[in-house]
Steps between C-alpha positions, in 0.01 A plus 500: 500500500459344155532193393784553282645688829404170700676244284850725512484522850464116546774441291736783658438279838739238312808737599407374856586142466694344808548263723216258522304566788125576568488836706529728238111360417366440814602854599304627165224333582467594866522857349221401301269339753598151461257369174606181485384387866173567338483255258540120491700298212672213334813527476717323264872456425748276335695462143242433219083476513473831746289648209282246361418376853386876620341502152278203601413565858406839443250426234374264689414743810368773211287215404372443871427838551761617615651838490863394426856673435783353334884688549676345184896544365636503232244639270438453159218750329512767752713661807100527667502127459666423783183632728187328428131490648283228374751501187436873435822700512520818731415794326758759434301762719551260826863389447618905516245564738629242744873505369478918628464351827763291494768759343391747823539244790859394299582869491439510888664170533872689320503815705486272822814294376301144451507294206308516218275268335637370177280450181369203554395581879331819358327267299424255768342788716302644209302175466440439878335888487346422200360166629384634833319774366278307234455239779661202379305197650867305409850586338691229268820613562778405295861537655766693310839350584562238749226486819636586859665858410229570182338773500183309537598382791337765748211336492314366779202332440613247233199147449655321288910520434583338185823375358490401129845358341767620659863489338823629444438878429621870612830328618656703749219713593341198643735263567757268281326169571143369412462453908632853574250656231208250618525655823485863369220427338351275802480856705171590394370202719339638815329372807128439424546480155451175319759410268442333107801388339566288182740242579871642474853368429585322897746756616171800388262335612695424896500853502141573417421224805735618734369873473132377511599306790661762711146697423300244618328484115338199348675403153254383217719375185405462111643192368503579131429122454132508638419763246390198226306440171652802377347613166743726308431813259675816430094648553301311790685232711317302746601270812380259789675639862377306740089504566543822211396273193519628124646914633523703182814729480548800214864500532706252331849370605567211720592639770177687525335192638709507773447861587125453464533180736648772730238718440250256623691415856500926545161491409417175770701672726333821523126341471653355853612830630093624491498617131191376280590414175276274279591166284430752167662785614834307497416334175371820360843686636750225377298501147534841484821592613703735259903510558685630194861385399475159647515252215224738281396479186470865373449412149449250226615370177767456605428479866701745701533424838717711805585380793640655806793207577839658586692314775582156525161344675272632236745389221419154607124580499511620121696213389214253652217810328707456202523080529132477552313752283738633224639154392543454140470893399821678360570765754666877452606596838545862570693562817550813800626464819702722802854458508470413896278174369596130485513545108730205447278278650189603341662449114615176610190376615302688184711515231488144380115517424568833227558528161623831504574740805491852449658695812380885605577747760191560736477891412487769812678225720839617652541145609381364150789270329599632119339271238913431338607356870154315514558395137850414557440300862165318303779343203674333739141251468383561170608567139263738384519781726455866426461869627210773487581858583130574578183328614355590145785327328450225699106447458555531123825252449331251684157527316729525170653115625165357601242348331155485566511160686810564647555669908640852582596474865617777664653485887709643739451778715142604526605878525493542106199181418279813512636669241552200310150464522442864345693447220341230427137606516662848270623247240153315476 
């Protein structure tokens, strides 16, 4: 198998989307030997911060030494992305290699009338082979959709179960009230786990502590108030957390404090669960942590930032990002986002802040909203609204607005930030 013959086959598992349930996966992986009961991991689930968090705590462990895999959705540069060993992508050879075995034991699966695993399970099971077999020392796992029926969710052996920020999101997948989708995502709590939580809206976070109590697992909570003497840049930040004085951070954004804050309970957490991980290594890891399309500057004069905020939750996030580093620029917004997103929300809660918003259509999305209804949805807010019919058009009208002190901002759904990015790197 190629790897060109690899990708269409994980995509053709797409056509087997059903009811959400976890057997089609777990009978996969039995097939294949079970991979995942190999390896040990952090698992982490919730709304917004899933990314940035794993981003953190798995430098970190690279940093310590050890040999660490990430499993990462959406992407942005590349579909290999999404696999990651010490921040090294699998190579192509390995993902057809391993996806071969996964298209024969779903072949035997058919012909015996059972289920079949949908993309995102292929996916699932291609990292735990991948994992196993270059002897992962830990997994930072990242959930998908939701938490008790994610693919993710086979796992065994989760540390450390982590919920970042949960809120109202995939409505009627996972439930049609914050509590309802709070416990979804509350599944991935299991007995002899410990889990880290930020604190949550009451009615998320009684779900969080009622699953973590029926498992018998101790609760450890970030207050995003004992994260102080926060020193704000859209280069190096730096912050006091507790006995962690003057921690440098590479990401900007406000709400990366509170994610690295996070970081530093999983860390504490699994330093009590037998790991060794030094004072530097978690300085080292935090400075050093790379997570593109969250609040990042990709270019200057005028600064271009992207940013990956496309639901309601994250909205609020870039207003305060906007409120407390971009205050007093002129700012050219350049909007994408899915038609199945809280759009509304997020150009209420962003469009006061812009000068001019220039809406897009996220390109090679079927779920991606046209840039006239975005346009036309984003002038109920502002005056100065208008379309692009291409990513190109829209790097070049907003550069042709800006100045060189002003702000391009660009947000929405991360699935087209990465080509954003390349057309801007083409155009300089």
């Amino acid at each position: 198998m190629t790897y060109e013959e690899a990708r269409a086959f994980l995509e053709d598992c797409s056509q087997y989307s059903g009811e959400l349930t976890l057997e089609p996966l777990k009978e996969l992986l039995d097939r294949l030997d079970n991979p995942q009961d190999e390896l040990r991991f952090v698992h982490i689930a919730g709304t917004n911060g899933k990314g940035s968090t794993l981003a953190y705590v798995s430098t970190v462990l690279k940093e310590a030494g050890y040999r660490t895999g990430r499993y990462i959705s959406p992407t942005i540069f590349s579909y290999r992305e999404r696999i990651q060993i010490n921040e090294q992508y699998i190579s192509r050879e390995d993902l057809a290699r391993l996806t071969e075995r996964i298209q024969k034991a779903g072949r035997q699966m058919l012909a015996e009338g059972l289920g079949h695993p949908t993309t995102f399970e292929a996916e699932t099971a291609l990292a735990f082979l991948y994992f196993a077999e270059q002897k992962c020392d830990l997994v930072v796992l990242e959930a998908g959709m939701g938490g008790r029926t994610d693919a993710t969710n086979v796992i065994k052996n989760t540390m450390v179960a982590v919920l970042v920020s949960i809120s109202m999101d995939h409505m009627g997948f996972l439930g049609n009230t914050l509590a309802e989708i709070a416990e979804n995502k509350a599944g991935i709590i299991k007995p002899g786990c410990t889990v880290v939580t930020v604190r949550q809206e009451p009615e998320a976070e009684q779900a969080v502590l009622l699953k973590a109590r029926e498992c018998g697992c101790p609760v450890v909570t970030v207050n995003p108030e004992c994260s102080v003497n926060r020193r704000r840049s859209l280069f190096r930040q730096s912050f006091d957390y507790k006995a962690y004085k003057d921690v440098e951070i590479s990401l900007s954004g406000e709400y990366q404090f509170t994610n690295a804050a996070l970081a530093l309970e999983i860390i504490g957490e699994l330093c009590r669960k037998g790991c060794e991980i030094p004072e530097a290594a978690v300085r080292a890891g935090l400075r050093n942590t790379v997570w593109n399309g969250r609040f990042t500057v990709i270019a200057e004069e005028p600064y271009f930032i992207v940013d990956g905020a496309h639901n309601r939750d994250a909205a609020e996030k870039l207003r305060e990002s906007i409120e407390n580093y971009l205050s007093g620029y002129r700012l050219i917004y350049i909007m994408g986002v899915l038609a199945d997103k809280e759009y509304d929300a997020v150009i209420r809660k962003t469009a006061p802040y812009a000068s001019e918003i220039i809406t897009v259509m996220t390109p090679d999305n079927p779920r991606a909203l046209p840039a006239e209804e975005l346009k036309k949805a984003a002038s109920a807010y502002h005056p100065h609204v208008q379309a692009a019919e291409s990513l190109s058009e829209a790097v070049e009208k907003a550069y042709g607005l800006a100045g060189k002190g002003d702000v391009i901002l660009a947000f929405g759904s991360l699935s087209y930030l990465g080509e954003l990015i390349r057309k801007v790197e083409q155009r300089r």
